[in-house]
C-alpha positions in Angstrom: 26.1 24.9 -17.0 23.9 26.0 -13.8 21.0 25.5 -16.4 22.0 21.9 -16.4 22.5 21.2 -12.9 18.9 23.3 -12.6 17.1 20.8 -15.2 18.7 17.9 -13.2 17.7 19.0 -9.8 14.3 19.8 -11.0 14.1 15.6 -12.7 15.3 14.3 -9.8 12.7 16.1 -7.4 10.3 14.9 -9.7 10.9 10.9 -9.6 11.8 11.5 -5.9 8.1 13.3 -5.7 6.8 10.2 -7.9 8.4 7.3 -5.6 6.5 9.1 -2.7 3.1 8.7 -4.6 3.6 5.3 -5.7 4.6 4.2 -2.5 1.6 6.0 -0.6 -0.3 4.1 -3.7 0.9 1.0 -2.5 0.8 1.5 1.0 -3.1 2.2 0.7 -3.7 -0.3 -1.5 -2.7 -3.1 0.9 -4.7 -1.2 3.6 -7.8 -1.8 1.5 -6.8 -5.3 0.7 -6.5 -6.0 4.6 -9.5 -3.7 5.7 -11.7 -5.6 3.4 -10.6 -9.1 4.0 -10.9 -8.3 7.7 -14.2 -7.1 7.3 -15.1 -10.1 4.9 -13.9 -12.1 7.8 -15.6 -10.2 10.7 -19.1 -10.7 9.2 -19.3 -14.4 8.8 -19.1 -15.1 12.5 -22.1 -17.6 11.9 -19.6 -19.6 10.4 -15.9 -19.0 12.5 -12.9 -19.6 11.8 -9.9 -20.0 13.9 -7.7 -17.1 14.4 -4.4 -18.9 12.8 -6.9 -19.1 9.4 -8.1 -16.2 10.1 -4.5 -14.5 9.8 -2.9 -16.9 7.9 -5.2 -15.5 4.6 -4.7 -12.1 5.6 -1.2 -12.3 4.8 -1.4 -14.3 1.4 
């Protein structure tokens, strides 16, 4: 029975350790996503937008 409750333990650590990495995943991914859009945004000053435009496609 303990060998049971072991196994389970040990499963349950495991997705709990897998939700952590996919939401880390996630959380970087959107970093990126923002970072480069930014970025994108910050080097065509020749041409500028307004700031509501500016952070209204940030967020699409």
């Amino acid at each position: 029975m303990d060998s049971l409750r072991e196994r389970g333990n040990f499963q349950l650590n495991y997705y709990k350790i897998y939700l952590k990495i996919s939401a880390y995943a996630i959380e970087i991914s959107y970093l990126v996503v923002g970072i480069s859009k930014l970025s994108s945004r910050l080097n065509d000053f020749d041409n500028p937008r307004s700031f509501h435009s500016l952070f209204s496609e940030l967020w699409i």
